[in-house]
C-alpha positions as CSV (number, residue, x, y, z in Angstrom):
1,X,-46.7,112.9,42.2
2,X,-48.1,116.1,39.9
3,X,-51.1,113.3,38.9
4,X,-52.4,112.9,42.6
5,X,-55.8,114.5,43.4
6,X,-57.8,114.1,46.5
7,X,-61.0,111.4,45.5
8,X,-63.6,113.7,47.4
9,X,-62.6,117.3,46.2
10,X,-60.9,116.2,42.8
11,X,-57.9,119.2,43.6
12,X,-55.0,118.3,42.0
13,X,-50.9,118.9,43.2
14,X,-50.8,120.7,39.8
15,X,-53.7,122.9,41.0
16,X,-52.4,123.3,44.5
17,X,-48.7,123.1,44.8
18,X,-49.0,122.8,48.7
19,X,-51.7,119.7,48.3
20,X,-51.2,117.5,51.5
21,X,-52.4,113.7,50.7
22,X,-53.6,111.9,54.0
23,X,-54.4,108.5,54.2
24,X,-55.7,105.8,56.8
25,X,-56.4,102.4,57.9
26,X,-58.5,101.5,55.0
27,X,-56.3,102.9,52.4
28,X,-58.3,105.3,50.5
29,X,-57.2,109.1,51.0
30,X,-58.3,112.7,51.2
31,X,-56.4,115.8,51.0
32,X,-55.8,117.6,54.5
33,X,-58.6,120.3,53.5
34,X,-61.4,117.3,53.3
35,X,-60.1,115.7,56.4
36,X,-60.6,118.6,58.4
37,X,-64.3,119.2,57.2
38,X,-65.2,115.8,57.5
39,X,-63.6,114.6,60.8
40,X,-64.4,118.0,62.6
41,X,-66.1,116.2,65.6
42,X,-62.8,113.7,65.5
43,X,-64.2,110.8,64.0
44,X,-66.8,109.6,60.7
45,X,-66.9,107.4,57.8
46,X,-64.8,107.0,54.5
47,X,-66.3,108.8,51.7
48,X,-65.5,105.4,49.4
49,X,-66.2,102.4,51.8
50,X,-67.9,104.2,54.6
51,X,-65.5,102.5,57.3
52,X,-65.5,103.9,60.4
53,X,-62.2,106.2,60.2
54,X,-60.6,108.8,63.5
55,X,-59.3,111.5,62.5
56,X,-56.0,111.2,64.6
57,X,-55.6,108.3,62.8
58,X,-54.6,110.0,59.5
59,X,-50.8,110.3,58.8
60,X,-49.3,112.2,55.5
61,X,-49.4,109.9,52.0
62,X,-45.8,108.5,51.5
63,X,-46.7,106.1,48.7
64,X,-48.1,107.1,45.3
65,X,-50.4,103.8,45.5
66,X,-52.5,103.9,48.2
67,X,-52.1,100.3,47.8
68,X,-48.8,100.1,49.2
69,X,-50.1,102.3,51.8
70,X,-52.9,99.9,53.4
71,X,-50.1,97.0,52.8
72,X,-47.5,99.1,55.1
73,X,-50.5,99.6,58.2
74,X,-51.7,95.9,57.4
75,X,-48.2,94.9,58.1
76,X,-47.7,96.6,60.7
77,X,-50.3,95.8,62.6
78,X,-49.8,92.1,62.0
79,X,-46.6,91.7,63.0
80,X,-47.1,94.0,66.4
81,X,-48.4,90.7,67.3
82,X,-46.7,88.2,64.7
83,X,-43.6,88.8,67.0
84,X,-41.3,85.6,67.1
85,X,-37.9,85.7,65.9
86,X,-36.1,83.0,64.8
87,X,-34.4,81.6,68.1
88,X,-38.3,80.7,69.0
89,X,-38.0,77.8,66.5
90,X,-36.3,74.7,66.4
91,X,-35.4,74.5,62.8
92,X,-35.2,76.7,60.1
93,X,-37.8,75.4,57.9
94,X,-40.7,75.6,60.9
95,X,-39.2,79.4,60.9
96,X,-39.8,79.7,57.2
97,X,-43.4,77.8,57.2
98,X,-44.0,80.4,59.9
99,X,-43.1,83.6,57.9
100,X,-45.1,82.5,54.7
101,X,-47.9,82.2,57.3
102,X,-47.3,86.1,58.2
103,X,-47.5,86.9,54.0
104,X,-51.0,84.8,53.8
105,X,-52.6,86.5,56.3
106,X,-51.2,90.2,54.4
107,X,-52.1,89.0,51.1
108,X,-55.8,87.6,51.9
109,X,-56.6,91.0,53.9
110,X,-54.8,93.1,51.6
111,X,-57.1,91.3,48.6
112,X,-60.1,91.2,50.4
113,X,-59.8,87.2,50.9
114,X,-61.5,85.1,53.2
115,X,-61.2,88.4,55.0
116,X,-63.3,86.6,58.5
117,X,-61.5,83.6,58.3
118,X,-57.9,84.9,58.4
119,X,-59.2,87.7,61.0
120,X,-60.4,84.3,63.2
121,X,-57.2,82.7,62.7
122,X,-55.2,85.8,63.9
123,X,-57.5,86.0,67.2
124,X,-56.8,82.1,68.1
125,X,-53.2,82.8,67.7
126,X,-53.2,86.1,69.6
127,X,-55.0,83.8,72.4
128,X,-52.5,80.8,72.1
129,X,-49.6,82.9,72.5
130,X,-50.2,85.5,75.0
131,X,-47.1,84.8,76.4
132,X,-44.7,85.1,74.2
133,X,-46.0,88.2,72.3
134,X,-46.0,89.7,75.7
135,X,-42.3,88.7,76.2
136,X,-41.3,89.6,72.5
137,X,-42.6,93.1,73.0
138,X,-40.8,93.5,76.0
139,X,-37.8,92.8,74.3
140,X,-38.1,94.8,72.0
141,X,-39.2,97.6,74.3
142,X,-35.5,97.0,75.7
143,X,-33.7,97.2,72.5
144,X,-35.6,100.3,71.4
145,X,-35.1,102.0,74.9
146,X,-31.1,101.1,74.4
147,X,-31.2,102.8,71.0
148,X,-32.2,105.2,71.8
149,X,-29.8,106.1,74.8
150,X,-27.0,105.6,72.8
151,X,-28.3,108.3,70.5
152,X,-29.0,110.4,73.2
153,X,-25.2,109.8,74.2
154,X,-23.3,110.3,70.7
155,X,-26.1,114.0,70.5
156,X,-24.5,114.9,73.8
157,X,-20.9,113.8,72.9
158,X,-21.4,116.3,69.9
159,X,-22.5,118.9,71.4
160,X,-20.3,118.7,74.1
161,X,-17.0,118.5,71.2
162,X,-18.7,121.3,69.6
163,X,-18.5,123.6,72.5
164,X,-15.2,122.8,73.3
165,X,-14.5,124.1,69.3
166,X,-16.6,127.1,69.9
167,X,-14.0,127.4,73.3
168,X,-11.0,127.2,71.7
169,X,-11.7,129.5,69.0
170,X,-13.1,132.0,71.5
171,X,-9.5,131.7,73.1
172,X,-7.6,132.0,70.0
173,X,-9.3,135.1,69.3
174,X,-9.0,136.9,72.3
175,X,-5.4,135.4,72.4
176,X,-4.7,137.3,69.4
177,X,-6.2,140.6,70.1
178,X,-4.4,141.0,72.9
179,X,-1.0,140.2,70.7
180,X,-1.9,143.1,68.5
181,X,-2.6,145.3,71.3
182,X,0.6,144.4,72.9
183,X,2.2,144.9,69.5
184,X,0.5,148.2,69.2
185,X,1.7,149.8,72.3
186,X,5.0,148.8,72.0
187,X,5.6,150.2,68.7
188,X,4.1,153.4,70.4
189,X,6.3,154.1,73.1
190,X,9.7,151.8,72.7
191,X,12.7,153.1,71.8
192,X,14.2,149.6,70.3
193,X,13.9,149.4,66.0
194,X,10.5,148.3,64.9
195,X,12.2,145.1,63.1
196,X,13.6,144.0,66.4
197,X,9.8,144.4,67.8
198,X,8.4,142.3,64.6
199,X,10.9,139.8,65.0
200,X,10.3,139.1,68.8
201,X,6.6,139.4,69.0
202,X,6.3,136.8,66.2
203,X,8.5,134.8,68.5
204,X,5.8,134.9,70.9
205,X,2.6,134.4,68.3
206,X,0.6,132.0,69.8
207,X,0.0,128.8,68.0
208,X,-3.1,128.5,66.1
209,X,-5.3,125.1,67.4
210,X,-2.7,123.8,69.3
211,X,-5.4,122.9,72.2
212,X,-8.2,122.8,69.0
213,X,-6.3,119.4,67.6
214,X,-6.1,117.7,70.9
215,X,-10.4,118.8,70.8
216,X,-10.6,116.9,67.3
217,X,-8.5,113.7,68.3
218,X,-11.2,112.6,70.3
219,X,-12.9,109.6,68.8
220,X,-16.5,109.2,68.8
221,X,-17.6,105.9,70.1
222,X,-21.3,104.9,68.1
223,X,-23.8,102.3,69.2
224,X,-21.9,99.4,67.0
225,X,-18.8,99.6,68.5
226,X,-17.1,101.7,65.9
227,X,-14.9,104.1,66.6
228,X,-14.9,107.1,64.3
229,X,-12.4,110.6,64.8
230,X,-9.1,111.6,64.3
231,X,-6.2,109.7,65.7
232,X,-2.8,110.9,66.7
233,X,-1.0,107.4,65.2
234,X,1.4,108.1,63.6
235,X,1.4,105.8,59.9
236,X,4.7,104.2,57.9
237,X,5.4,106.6,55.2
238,X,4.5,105.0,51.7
239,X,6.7,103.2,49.4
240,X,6.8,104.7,45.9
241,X,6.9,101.5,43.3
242,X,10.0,101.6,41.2
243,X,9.3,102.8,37.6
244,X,10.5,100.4,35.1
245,X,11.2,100.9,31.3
246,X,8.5,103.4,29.5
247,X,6.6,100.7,26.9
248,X,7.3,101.0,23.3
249,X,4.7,99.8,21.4
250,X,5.7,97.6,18.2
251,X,3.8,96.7,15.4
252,X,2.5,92.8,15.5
253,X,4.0,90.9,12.9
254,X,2.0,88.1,11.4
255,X,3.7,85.0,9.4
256,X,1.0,83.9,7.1
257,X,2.8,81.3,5.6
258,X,1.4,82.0,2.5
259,X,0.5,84.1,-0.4
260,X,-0.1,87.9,0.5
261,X,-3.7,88.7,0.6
262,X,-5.0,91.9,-1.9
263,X,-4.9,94.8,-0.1
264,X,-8.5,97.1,0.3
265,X,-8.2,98.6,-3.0
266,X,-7.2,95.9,-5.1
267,X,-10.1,94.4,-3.4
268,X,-12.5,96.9,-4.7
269,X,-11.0,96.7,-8.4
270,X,-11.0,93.4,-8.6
271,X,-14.7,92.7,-7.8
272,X,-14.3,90.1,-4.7
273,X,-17.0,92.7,-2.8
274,X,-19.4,91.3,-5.5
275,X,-19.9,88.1,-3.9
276,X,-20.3,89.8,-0.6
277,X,-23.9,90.4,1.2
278,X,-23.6,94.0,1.9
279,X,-24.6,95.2,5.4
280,X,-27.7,96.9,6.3
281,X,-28.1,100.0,8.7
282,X,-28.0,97.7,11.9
283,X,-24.4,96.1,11.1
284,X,-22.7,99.8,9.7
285,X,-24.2,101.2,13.5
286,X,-22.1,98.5,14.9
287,X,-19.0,98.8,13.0
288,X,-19.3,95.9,10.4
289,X,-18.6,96.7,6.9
290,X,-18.6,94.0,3.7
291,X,-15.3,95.3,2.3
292,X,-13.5,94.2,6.3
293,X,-15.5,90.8,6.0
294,X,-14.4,90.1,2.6
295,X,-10.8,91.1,3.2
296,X,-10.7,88.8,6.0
297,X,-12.2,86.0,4.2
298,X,-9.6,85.9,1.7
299,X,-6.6,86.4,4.4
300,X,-8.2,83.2,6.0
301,X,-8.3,81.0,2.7
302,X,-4.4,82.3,1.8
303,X,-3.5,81.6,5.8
304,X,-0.8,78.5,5.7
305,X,-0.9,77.9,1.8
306,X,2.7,77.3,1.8
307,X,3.3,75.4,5.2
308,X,5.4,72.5,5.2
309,X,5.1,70.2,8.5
310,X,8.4,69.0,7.5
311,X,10.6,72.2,6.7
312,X,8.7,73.6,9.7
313,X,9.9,71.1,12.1
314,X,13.7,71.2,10.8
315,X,13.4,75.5,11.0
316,X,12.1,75.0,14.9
317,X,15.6,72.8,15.1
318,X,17.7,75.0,14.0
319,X,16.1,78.1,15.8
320,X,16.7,75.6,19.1
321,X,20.2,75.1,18.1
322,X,21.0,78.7,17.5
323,X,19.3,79.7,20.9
324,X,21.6,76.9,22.8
């Protein structure tokens, strides 16, 4: 978005690294700086289509199009009342019919099309369904305020695991201060050999998380159901697959039944490439050369010179015969 400069002032993000785009109902935006001078009593006109604008109304440019812009508040404000879901209709097509309805009325106002017309039709529905927008935005009041509970809950169900880390380790630390201390004095003024006091105070070393693990094995319960965390399950240990023979790779044998074809250079002295349209940059980038066609070509026409239907049929026997 280096390209974007505010219409009024021309100041460009190349200009102004710190260049704040704002834009509003209408569509067309100004950089924060322009906003502030011309909305200083809270409220004008756009420079561009002189609509009346608030200047509480402006919100931060997420879109390079401003185009996309007025289509997201369009939207928005269409379906605040545009409201039913699909359980309000008795089959799916009137459900269908009734969201192509919702991308008219977007299209024509986005597009400037019978702009009063579609505004008229939006009023008579607003007034033929009172009700039910009322109840839809209830509902989704509800859903919204039960969202956001839930994410209040798993914030506090964080926090709460986090302190009880923060706890622990607080514990474990002083635990092991007062180990070394101990340790200390003892070494200081016991008369027993140092290895014997080494030996028994690591007897006593406290075990590192052994309160911290039981912390983590808490699973955190989110708003789907799920349950995420650490488990103390204990899994069947994995079966390793029995290795079979390493492969030995063989060189394919192929029964031509036939004469040998010439090999690469007696192709060349011969003259067969000759008679052979040569390949052009596009075919050598792919891997086709004239000399692999042409050798090809001949193994083909030599292919099954010498076969004999009968002599193969009696060789097939006797292979049968020697297998039984």
């Amino acid at each position: 978005m280096e390209d974007l400069q505010c219409p009024r002032c021309k100041t460009t993000k190349y200009r102004n690294p710190a260049l704040k785009l704002l834009v509003n109902v209408c569509g067309h935006s100004l950089c924060d700086s322009c906003v502030e001078l011309l909305f200083a009593r809270g409220s004008g006109a756009c420079p561009e289509c002189e609509t009346p604008l608030r200047r509480c109304n402006f919100r931060v440019q997420l879109f390079e199009d401003t185009l996309v812009e007025r289509e997201v508040d369009i939207r928005k404000s269409i379906l605040k009342d545009y409201n039913k879901k699909e359980t309000d209709f008795k089959t799916l097509r009137e459900y269908n019919d009734y969201l192509e309805e919702i991308e008219t009325i977007v299209f024509n106002l986005l597009n400037g099309i019978q702009v009063q017309e579609t505004k008229e039709m939006v009023d008579d529905y607003k007034k033929e369904n009172q009700t039910i927008i009322r109840k839809n935005k209830s509902k989704l009041s509800q859903d919204e305020d039960y969202i956001e509970a839930m994410l209040e809950e798993e914030e506090a169900q964080r926090r709460e695991k986090r302190q009880q880390l923060i706890e622990e380790e607080r514990k474990e630390k002083a635990a092991k201060r007062k180990h070394k201390e101990d340790l200390i004095d003892e070494l200081m003024f016991s008369d027993l050999p140092a290895g014997c006091i080494l030996a028994a105070h690591s007897a006593k070393l406290p075990s590192a998380g052994g309160d911290a693990v039981a912390v983590l094995a808490v699973a955190t319960t989110f708003s789907s159901g799920i349950r995420v965390g650490m488990s103390n399950r204990s899994f069947p240990p994995v079966t390793q697959a029995s290795e079979g023979e390493p492969y030995i790779h063989s060189r394919l044998q192929i029964e031509y039944l036939g004469p040998t074809a010439p090999t690469s250079p007696e192709i060349r002295e011969r003259g067969y490439l000759k008679c052979v349209r040569r390949e052009d940059e596009k075919d050598r980038a792919g891997g086709y050369t004239f000399a692999l066609a042409c050798r090809r070509a001949l193994q083909e026409a030599m292919f099954a010179l010498y076969f004999a239907p009968q002599l193969h049929e009696l060789e097939q026997e006797d292979s049968y015969m020697d297998e039984s």
